[in-house]
N, C-alpha and C positions, 0 to 999 in steps of 0.2 A: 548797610542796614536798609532794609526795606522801608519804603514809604508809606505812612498810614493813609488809608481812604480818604482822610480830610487832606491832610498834605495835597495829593492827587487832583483832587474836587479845586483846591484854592490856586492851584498851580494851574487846569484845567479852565476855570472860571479869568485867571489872569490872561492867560494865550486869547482867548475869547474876548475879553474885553481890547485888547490891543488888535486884532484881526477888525472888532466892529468898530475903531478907531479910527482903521488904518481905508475901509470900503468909508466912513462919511466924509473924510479928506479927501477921498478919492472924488467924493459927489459935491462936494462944498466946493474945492477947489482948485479941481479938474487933474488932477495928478495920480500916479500909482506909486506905492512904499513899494521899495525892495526888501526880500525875505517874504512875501504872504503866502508862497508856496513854504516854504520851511516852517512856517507858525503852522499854516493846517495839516504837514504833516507830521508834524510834534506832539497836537493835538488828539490827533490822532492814534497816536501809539500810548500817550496817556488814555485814551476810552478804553483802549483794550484791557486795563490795570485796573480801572473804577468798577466796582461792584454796580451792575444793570440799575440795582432800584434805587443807588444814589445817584447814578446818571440820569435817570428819570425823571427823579425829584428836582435835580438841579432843571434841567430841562423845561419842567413845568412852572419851576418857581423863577427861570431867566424869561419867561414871556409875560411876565408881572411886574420883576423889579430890573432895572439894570445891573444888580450885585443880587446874587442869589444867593452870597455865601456874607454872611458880614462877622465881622469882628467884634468883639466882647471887651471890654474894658470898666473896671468896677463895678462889676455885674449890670452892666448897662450892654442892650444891643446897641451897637452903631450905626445900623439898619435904617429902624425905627425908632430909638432914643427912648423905649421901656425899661423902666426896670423889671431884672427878671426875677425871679423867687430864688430865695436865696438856697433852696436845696439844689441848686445850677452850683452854686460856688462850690461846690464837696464835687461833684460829680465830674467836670471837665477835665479831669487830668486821666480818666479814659479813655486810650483813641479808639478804641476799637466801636464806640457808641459815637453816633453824629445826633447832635441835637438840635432842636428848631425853637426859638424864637417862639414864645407861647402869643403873642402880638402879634408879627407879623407874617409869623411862616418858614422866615430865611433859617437856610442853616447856619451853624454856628460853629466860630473857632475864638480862643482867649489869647489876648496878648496881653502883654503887662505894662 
């Protein structure tokens, strides 16, 4: 079964935080992780999957926050710890719609 664009973006967004993990160890405490060629080229072949204008977004919105995508849990972003309007709670169970954080910007995914 195909992966939906968010799936892709939080999958995307994870690779990415482990890559920028793995260069500040590098600089904190003088070592290199094994595997940072196989994360960026993992990385990579998920770009090719993400639709350009959430790659964009993400993009624009990882030079702001260190999670560009946060997690939803009782209609609260995890982001920023807003609450969101409750016409979010009916709407989330469309993937084909990525939605943003009226607060803070980030995209959104719901977990339970």
């Amino acid at each position: 079964m195909p992966r939906s664009q968010l799936e892709l973006l939080v999958l995307y967004q994870d690779i990415h935080l482990m890559l920028q993990e793995a260069e500040e160890e590098k600089i904190q405490f003088g070592f290199s992780v094994d595997g940072i060629d196989e994360l960026k080229q993992a990385q990579e072949e998920l770009a090719k999957n993400i639709d350009d204008r959430f790659l964009r977004t993400y993009e624009r919105l990882k030079t702001r926050y260190r999670r560009a995508i946060a997690p939803v849990k009782n209609n609260i972003c995890l982001g920023c710890f807003a609450k969101l309007p409750t016409s979010y709670s009916t709407k989330h169970h469309n993937e084909q719609m990525i939605f943003t954080c009226e607060h803070c910007g980030r995209m959104l995914y719901w977990i339970e």
